[in-house]
C-alpha positions as CSV (number, residue, x, y, z in Angstrom):
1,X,-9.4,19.0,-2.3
2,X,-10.8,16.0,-0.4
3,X,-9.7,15.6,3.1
4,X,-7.9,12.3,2.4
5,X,-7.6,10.3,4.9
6,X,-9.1,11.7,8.1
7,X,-10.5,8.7,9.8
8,X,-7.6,6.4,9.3
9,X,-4.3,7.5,11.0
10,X,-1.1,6.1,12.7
11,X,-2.1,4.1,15.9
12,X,-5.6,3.6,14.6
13,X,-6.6,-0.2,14.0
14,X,-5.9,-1.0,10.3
15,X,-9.4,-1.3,8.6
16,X,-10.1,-5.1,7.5
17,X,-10.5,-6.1,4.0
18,X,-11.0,-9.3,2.0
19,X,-10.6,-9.1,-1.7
20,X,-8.8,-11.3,-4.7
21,X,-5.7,-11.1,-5.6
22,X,-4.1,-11.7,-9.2
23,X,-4.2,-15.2,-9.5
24,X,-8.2,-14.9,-8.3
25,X,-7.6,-16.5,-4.3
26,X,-8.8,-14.1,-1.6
27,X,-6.9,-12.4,0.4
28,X,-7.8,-11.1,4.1
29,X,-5.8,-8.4,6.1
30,X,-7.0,-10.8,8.9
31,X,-4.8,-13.8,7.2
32,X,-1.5,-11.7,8.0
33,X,-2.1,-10.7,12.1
34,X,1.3,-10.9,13.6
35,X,3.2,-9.8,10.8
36,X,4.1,-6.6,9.6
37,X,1.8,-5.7,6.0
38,X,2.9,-3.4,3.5
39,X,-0.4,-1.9,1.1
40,X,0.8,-0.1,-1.7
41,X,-2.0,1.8,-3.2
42,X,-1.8,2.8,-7.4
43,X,-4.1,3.6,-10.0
44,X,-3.5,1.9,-12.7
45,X,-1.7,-1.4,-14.2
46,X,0.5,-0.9,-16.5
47,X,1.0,2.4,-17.1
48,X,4.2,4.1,-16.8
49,X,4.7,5.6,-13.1
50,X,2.2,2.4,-11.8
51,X,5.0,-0.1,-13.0
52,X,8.0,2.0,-12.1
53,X,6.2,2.0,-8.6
54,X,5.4,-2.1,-8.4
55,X,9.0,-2.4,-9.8
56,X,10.8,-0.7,-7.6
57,X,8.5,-3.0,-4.7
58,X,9.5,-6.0,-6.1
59,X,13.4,-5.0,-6.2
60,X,12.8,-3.9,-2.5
61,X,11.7,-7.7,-1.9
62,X,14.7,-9.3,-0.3
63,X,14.5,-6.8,2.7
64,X,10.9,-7.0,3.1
65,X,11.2,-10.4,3.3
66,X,14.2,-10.3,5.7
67,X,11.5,-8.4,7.6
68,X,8.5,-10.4,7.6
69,X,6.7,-8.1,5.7
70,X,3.6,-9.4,3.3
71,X,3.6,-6.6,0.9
72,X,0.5,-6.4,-1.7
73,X,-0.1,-3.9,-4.7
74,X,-3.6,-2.3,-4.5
75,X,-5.5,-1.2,-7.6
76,X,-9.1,-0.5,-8.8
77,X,-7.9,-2.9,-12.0
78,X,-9.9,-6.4,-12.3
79,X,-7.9,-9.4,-11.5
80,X,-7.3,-10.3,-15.3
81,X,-5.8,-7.2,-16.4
82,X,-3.7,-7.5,-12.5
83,X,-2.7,-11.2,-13.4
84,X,-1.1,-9.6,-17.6
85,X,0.4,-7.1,-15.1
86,X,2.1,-9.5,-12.7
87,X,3.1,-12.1,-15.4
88,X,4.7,-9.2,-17.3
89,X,6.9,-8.3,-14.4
90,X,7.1,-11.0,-12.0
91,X,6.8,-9.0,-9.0
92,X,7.4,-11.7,-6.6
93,X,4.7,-10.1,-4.0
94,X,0.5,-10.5,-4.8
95,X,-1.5,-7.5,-6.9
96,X,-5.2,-6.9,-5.0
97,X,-8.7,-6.2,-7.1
98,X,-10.4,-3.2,-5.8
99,X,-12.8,-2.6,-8.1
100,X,-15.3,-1.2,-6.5
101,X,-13.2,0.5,-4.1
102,X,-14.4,-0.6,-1.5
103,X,-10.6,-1.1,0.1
104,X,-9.0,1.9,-1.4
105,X,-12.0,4.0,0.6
106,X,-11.7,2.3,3.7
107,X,-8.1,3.6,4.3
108,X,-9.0,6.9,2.2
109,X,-7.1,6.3,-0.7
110,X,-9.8,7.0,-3.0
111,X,-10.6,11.0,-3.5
112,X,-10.2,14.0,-5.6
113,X,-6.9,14.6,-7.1
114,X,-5.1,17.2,-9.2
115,X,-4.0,15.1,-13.2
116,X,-2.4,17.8,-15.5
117,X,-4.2,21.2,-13.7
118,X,-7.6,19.4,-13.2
119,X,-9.3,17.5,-10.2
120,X,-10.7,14.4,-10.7
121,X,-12.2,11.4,-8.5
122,X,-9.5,8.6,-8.0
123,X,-6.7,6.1,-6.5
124,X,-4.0,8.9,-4.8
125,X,-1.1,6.9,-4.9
126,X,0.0,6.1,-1.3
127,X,1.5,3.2,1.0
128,X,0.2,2.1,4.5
129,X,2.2,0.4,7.0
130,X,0.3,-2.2,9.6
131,X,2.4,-3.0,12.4
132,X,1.8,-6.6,13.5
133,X,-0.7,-6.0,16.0
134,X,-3.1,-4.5,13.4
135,X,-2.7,-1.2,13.9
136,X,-1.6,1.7,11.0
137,X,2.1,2.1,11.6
138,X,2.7,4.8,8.6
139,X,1.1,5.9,6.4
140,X,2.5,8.1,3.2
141,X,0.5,10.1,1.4
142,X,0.5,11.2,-2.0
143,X,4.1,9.9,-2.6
144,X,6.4,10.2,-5.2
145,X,8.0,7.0,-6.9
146,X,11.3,7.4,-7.2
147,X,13.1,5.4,-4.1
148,X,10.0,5.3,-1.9
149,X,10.1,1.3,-1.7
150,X,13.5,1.5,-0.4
151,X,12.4,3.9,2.0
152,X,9.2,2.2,2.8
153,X,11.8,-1.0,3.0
154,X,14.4,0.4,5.8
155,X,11.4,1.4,7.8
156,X,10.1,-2.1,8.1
157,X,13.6,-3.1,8.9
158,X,14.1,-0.7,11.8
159,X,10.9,-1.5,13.1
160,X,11.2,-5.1,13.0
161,X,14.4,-5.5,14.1
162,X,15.3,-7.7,17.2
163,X,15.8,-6.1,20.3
164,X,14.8,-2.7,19.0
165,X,11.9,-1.0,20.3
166,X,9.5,0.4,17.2
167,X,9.5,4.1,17.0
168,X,6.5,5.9,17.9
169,X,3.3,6.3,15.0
170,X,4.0,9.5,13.4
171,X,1.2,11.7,13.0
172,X,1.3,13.4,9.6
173,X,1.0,16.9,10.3
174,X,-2.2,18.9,10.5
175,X,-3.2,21.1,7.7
176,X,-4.8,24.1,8.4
């Protein structure tokens, strides 16, 4: 198994990016300083576990919002097949082109992956928070679906809210 993610942890600067998003308009991590930035990374639009994933995002939406949170979609798919994908479900938040995964790589989201008993080169689903001074927040590896936009969600609150200090980066723990 690859070592996912090595270079890119909590507390390190957020790698910058430029790519399109859905409706073809580039998008720049640099665009969004200040603000808190939610990248959800999946493989694949439109396929079962990829929209229960973007749909629970976009029911997650009013908090994010209440936030300040920019949240974005991130998938290898080219913008036409992400624009079908968006139209289909109105996810209220933009859907980036990776195509050449150029992004997905730079926070080490692309990498060998166990589908059905056998490894294979990929997009491992996970979700990076940047913290409004540019630097990696949290980041979640290999997640599962179910609820994990909510929970991505109250995270963003607690961290943004007023008067709150943010909690410390948490350093995913060391495998050995």
């Amino acid at each position: 198994m690859s070592n996912v993610n090595s270079h890119v942890k909590p507390g390190d600067k957020a790698p910058e990016f430029t790519t399109l998003d859905d409706s073809g308009r580039r998008v720049s991590l640099a665009d969004f300083k200040g603000k808190w930035v939610v990248l959800f990374f999946y493989p694949e639009a439109d396929t079962p576990l990829c929209t229960d994933e973007a749909c629970e995002f976009r029911d997650a939406m009013p908090q994010f919002r209440a936030a300040g949170a920019a949240v974005f979609g991130v998938s290898p798919d080219p913008v036409p097949a992400l624009a079908a994908f968006h139209r289909a479900h109105r996810f209220g938040y933009p859907l980036l082109s990776d195509p050449g995964s150029t992004v997905s790589a730079r926070y080490g989201v692309w990498g060998e992956k166990n589908m059905y008993g056998k490894f294979v080169v990929g997009m491992i689903r996970s979700t990076v928070l940047i913290a409004p001074d540019g630097r990696i927040a949290r980041w979640w590896k290999r997640i599962r679906v179910k609820g994990h936009a909510a929970r991505v969600a109250a995270e963003v609150a607690a961290r943004s809210a007023p008067g709150r200090p943010a909690p410390r980066p948490r350093t995913p723990p060391r495998r050995v």
